[in-house]
Structure formats: structure tokens, C-alpha cells
PASEBA-1860 file (N, C-alpha, C; in nm, 3 decimals):
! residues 163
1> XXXXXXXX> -0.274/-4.004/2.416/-0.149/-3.950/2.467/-0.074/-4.065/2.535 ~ 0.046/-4.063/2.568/0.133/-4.203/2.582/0.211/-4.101/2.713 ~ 0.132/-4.119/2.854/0.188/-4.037/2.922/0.365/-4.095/2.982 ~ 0.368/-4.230/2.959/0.538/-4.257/2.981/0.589/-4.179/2.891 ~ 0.580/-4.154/2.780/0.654/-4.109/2.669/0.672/-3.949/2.717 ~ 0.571/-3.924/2.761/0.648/-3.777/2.769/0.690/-3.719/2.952 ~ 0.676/-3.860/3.033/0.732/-3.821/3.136/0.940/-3.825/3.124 ~ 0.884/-3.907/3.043/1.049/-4.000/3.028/1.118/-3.919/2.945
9> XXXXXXXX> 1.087/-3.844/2.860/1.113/-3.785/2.732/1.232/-3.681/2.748 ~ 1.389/-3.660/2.713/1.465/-3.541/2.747/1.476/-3.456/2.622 ~ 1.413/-3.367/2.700/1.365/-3.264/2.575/1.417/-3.117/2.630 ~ 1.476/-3.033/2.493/1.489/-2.898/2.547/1.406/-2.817/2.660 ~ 1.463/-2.762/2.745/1.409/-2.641/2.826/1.281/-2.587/2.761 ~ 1.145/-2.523/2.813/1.086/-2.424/2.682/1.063/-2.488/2.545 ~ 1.009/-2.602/2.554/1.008/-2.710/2.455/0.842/-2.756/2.452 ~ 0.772/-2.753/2.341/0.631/-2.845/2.368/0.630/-2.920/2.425
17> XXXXXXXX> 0.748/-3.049/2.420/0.739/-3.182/2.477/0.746/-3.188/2.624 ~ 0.887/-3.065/2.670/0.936/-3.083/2.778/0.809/-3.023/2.847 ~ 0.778/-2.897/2.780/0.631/-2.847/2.879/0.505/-2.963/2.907 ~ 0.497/-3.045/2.800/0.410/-3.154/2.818/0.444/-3.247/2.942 ~ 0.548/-3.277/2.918/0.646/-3.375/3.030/0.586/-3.327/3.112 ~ 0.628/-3.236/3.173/0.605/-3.162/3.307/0.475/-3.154/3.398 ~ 0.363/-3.092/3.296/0.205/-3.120/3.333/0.224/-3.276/3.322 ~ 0.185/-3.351/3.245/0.226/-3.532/3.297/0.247/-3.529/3.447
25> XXXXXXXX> 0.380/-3.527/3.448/0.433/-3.525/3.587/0.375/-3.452/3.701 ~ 0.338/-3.338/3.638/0.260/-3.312/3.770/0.116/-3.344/3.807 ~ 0.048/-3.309/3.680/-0.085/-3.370/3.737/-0.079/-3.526/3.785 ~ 0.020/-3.628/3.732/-0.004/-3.775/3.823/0.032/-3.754/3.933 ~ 0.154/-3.685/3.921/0.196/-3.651/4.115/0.070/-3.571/4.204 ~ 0.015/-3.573/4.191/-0.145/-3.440/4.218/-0.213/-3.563/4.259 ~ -0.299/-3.653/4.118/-0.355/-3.778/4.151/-0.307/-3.894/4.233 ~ -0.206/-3.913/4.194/-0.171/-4.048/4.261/-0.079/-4.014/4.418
33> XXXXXXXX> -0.037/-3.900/4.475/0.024/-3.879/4.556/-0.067/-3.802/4.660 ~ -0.104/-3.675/4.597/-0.195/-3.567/4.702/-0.353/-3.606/4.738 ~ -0.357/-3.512/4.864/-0.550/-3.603/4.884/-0.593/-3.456/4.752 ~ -0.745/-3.486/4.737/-0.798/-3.449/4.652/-0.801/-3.253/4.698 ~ -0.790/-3.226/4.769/-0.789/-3.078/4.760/-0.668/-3.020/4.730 ~ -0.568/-3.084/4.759/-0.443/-3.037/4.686/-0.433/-3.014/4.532 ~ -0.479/-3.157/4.500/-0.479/-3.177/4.338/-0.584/-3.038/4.307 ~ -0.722/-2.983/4.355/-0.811/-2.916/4.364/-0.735/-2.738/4.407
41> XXXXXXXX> -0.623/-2.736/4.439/-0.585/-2.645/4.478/-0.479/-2.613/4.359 ~ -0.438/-2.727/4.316/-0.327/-2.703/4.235/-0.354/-2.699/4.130 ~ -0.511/-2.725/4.032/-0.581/-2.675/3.893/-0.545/-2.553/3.799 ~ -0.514/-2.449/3.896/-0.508/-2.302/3.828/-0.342/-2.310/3.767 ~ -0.271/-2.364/3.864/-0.133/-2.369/3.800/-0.149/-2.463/3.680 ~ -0.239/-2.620/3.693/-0.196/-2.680/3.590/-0.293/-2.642/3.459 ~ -0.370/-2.569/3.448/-0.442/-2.478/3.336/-0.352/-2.411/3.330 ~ -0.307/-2.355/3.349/-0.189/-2.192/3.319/-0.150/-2.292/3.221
49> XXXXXXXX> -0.078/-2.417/3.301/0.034/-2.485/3.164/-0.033/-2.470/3.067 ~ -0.118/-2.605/3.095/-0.225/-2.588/2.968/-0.258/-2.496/2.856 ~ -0.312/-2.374/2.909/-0.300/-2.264/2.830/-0.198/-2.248/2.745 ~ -0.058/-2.247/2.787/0.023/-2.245/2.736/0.076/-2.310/2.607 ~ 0.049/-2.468/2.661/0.046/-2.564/2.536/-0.009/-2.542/2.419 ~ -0.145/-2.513/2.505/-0.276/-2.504/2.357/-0.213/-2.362/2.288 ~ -0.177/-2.307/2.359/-0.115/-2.168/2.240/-0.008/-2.170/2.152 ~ 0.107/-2.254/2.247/0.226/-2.342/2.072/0.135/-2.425/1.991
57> XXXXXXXX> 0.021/-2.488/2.065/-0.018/-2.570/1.935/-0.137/-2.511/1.830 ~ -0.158/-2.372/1.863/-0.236/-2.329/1.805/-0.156/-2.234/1.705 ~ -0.012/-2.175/1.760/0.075/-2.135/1.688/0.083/-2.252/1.542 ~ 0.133/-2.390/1.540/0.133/-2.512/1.505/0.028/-2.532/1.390 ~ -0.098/-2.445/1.414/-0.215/-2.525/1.332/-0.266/-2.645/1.373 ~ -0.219/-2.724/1.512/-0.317/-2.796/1.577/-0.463/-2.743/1.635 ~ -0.532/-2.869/1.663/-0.642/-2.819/1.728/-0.624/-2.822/1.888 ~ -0.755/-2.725/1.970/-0.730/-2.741/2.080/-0.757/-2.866/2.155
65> XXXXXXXX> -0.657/-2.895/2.257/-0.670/-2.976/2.350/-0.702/-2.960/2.459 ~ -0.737/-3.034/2.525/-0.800/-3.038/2.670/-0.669/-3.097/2.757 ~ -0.538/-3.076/2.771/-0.406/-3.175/2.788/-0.468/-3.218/2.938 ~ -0.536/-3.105/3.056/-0.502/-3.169/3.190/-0.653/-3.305/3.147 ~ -0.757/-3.243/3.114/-0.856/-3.374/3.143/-0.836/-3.492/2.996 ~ -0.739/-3.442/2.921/-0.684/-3.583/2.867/-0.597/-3.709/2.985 ~ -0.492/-3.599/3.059/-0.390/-3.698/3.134/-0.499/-3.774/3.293 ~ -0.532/-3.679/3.301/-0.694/-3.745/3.413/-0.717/-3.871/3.335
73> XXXXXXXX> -0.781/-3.852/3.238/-0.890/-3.981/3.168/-0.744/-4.059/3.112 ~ -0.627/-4.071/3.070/-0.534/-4.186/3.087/-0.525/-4.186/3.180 ~ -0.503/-4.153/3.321/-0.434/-4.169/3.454/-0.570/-4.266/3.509 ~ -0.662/-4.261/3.495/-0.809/-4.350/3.540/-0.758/-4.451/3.469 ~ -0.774/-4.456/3.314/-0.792/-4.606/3.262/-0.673/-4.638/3.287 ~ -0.562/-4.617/3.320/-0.457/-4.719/3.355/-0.444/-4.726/3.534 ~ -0.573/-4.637/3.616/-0.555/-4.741/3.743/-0.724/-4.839/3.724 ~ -0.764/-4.829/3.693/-0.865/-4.904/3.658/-0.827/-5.064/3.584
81> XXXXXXXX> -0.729/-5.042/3.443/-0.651/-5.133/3.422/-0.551/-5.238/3.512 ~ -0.483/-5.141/3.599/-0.432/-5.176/3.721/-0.494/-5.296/3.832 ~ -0.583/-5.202/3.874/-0.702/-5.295/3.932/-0.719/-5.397/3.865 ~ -0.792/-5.425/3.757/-0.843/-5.559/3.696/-0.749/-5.631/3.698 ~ -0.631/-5.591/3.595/-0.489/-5.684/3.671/-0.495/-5.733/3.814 ~ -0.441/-5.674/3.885/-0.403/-5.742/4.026/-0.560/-5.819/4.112 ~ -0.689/-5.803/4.042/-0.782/-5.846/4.126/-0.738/-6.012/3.998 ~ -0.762/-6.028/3.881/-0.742/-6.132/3.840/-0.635/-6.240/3.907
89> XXXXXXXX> -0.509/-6.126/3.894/-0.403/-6.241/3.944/-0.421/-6.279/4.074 ~ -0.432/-6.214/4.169/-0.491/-6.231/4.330/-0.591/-6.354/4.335 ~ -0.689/-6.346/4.221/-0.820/-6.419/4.252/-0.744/-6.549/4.209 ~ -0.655/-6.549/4.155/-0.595/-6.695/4.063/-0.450/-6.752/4.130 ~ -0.428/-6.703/4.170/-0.253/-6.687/4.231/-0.335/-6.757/4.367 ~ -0.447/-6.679/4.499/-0.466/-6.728/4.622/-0.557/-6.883/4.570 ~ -0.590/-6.903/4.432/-0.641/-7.027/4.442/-0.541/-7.114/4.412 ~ -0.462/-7.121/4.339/-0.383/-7.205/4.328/-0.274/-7.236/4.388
97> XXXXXXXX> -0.190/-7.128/4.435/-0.138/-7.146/4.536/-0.172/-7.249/4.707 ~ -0.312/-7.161/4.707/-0.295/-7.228/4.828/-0.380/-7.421/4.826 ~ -0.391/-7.441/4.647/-0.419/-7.560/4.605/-0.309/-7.638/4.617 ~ -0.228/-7.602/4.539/-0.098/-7.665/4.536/0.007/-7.671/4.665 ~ 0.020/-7.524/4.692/0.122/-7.563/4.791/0.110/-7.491/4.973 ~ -0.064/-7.470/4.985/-0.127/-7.498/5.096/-0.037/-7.379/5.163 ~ -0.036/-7.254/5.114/0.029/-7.132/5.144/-0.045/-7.007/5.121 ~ -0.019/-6.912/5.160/-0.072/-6.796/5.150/-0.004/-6.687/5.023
105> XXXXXXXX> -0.102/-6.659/4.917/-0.030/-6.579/4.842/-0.042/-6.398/4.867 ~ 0.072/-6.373/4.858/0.093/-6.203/4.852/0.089/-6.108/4.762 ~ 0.019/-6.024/4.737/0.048/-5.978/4.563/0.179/-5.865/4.573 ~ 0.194/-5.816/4.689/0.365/-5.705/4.703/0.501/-5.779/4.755 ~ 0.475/-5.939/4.732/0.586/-5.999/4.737/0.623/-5.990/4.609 ~ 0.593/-5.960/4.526/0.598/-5.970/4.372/0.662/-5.848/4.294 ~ 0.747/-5.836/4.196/0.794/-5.717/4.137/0.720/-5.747/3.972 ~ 0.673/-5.615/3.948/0.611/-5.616/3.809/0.533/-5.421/3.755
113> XXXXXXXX> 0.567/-5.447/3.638/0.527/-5.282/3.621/0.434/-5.337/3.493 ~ 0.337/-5.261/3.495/0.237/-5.245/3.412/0.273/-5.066/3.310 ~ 0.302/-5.102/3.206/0.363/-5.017/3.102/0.246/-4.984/2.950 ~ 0.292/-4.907/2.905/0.145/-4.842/2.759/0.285/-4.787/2.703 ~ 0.277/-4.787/2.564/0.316/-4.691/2.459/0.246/-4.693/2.335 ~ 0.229/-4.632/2.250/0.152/-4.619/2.132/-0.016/-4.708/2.191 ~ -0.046/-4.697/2.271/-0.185/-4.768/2.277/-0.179/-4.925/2.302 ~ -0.017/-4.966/2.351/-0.034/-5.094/2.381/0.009/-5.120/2.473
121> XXXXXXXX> -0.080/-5.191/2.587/-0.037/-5.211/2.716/0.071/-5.343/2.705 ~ 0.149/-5.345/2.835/0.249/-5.468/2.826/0.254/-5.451/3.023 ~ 0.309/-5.599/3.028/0.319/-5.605/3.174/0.468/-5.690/3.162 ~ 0.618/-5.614/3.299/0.695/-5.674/3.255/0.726/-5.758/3.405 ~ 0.715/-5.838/3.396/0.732/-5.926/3.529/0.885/-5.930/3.636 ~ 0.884/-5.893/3.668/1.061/-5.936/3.756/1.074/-6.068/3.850 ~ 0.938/-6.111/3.872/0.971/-6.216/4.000/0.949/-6.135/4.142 ~ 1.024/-6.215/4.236/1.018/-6.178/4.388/1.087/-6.015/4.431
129> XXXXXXXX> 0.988/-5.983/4.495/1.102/-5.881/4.513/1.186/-5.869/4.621 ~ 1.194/-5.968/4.696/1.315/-6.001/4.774/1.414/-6.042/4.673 ~ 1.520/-6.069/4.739/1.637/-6.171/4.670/1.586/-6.310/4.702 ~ 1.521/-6.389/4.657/1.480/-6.546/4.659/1.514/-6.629/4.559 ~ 1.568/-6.758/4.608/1.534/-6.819/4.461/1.386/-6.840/4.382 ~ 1.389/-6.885/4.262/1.302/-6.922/4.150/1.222/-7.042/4.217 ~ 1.149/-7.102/4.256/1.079/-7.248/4.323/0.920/-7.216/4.274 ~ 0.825/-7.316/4.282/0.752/-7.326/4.178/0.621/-7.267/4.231
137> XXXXXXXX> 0.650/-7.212/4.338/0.514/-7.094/4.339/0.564/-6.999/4.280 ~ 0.667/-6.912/4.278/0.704/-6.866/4.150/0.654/-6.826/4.022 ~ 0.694/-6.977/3.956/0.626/-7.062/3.828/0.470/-7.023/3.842 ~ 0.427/-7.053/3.928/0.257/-7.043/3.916/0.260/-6.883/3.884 ~ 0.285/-6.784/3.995/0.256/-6.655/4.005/0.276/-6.633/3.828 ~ 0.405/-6.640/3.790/0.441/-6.614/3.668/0.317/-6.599/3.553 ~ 0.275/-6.779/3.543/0.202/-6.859/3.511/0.074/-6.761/3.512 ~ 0.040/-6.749/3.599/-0.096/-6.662/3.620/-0.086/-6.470/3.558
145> XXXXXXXX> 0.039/-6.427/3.599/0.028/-6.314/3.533/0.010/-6.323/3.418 ~ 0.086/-6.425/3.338/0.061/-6.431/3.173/-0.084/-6.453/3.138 ~ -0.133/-6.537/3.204/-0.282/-6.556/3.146/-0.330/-6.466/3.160 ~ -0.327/-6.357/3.251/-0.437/-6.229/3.304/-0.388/-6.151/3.183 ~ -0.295/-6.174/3.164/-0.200/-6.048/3.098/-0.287/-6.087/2.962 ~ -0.290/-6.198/2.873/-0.298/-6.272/2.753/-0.476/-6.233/2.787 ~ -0.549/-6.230/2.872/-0.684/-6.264/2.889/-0.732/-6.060/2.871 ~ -0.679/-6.002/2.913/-0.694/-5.871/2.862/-0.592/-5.778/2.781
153> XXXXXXXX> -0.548/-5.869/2.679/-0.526/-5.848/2.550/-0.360/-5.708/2.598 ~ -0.338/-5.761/2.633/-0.176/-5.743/2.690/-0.095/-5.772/2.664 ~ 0.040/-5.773/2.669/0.196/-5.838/2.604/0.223/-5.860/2.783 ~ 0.297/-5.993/2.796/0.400/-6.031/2.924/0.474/-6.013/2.865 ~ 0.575/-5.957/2.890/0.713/-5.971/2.902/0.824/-6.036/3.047 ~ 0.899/-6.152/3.022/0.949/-6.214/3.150/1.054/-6.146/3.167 ~ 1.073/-6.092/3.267/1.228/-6.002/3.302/1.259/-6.059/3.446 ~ 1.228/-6.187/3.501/1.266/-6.271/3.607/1.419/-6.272/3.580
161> XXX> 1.460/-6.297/3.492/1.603/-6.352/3.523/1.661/-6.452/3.597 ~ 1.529/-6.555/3.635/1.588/-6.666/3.733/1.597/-6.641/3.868 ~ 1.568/-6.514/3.925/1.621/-6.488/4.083/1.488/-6.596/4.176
END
């Protein structure tokens, strides 16, 4: 399942997709926002959806799905993915950095989104997320996301723009 795709997705009211959208959206908002008894409280509503789904798609001649413990098991491997990212660049960024230019590196001085569609991860870089200029710790950070990025079989994409 390509959960950007169907958070992002504008789809009719009463729609498979849009109903899909929706569970997406809510079960990550559940995981990544609520402590665990909320998400635990809020199950019965997101099965109802569920139910629901699996019954257009059974209307459909699909088979059944499991939609909430599908978006669980993507919502893990992409913070798990997450993790390995930022522990690589951290582990590589505070060495070289503070090799080169005898400074302390930050990993939320940094703007960057880690993105999936069709089964392919991509990471798109922005640079600082202040307004700063471009100067060559920068360059390194950059430098280092690409390799992490290239080292677990990832696409960089540079969307710095020079700032």
C-alpha cells in the first residue's frame, strides 16, 4: 500500500479511495500523535472502516484485506527506515563535521522528508531550515545524506536551492 498516495489522494466523498485516505490518516494520526491507549481506544472505529472497505472490495471480487494492520506494518517500516536514516547521517555528519570544521552537528537544523511511492523510497533534501546561506558544512551534511541515502538503496533528490 503507498500510504502518501492515498493520504494525498482527492477523491469523491463515499469513494474506496477517499474511505481509504481517511483510515491512512487516521490510524497514522493514532500512531504517530496519540499515547498508545488512545490509538487502543480508537480500534473499534478504525475496524468499522475497515469493515467497510473489505465489503466494496468484496463487492469488487477482491480479496480480503487486513487495511488497519497493513497501514501499522507500513507505518513501522517507514519509522524504522526513518531511524536508520537519521542514526547513519548523525553518526557521519557529527564525525566529519566536527573533523573538518571543529563544530557541533544538529540533525533538526536540517530540512528533509523521507517519501515512498510504488515501493520506492526517495529522500528530498532542502538544506537549513533556517534562512542561511549554503557554506560547506552544508556541502558535507548534503554529502552525507546522499551516501546514507545511496547506501540503503534510496533516490536523493537535492531541493536545496542554494539557500
Amino acid at each position: 500500500m503507498d500510504l502518501l498516495k492515498y493520504e494525498f489522494q482527492k477523491a469523491p466523498a463515499d469513494n474506496y479511495s477517499n474511505d481509504l485516505g481517511l483510515l491512512v490518516k487516521k490510524v497514522r494520526y493514532y500512531r504517530n500523535n496519540r499515547p498508545v491507549e488512545e490509538f487502543n481506544n480508537a480500534l473499534p472505529e478504525l475496524h468499522e472502516m475497515e469493515s467497510k472497505l473489505q465489503q466494496i472490495a468484496k463487492a469488487g471480487g477482491q480479496r480480503k484485506r487486513l487495511y488497519v494492520q497493513e497501514i501499522i506494518d507500513e507505518l513501522s517500516e517507514e519509522k524504522d527506515l526513518q531511524k536508520k536514516l537519521t542514526d547513519k547521517v548523525s553518526k557521519g555528519c557529527h564525525a566529519i563535521v566536527h573533523a573538518l570544521y571543529d563544530d557541533a552537528f544538529d540533525m533538526n537544523d536540517y530540512a528533509y522528508e523521507l517519501r515512498k511511492a510504488m515501493g520506492v523510497y526517495w529522500v528530498q533534501f532542502f538544506g537549513y531550515k533556517a534562512n542561511r546561506q549554503s557554506d560547506g558544512m552544508l556541502a558535507v551534511v548534503k554529502e552525507v545524506f546522499r551516501a546514507a541515502c545511496y547506501d540503503m538503496h534510496m533516490v536523493f533528490i537535492d531541493n536545496n536551492q542554494g539557500r
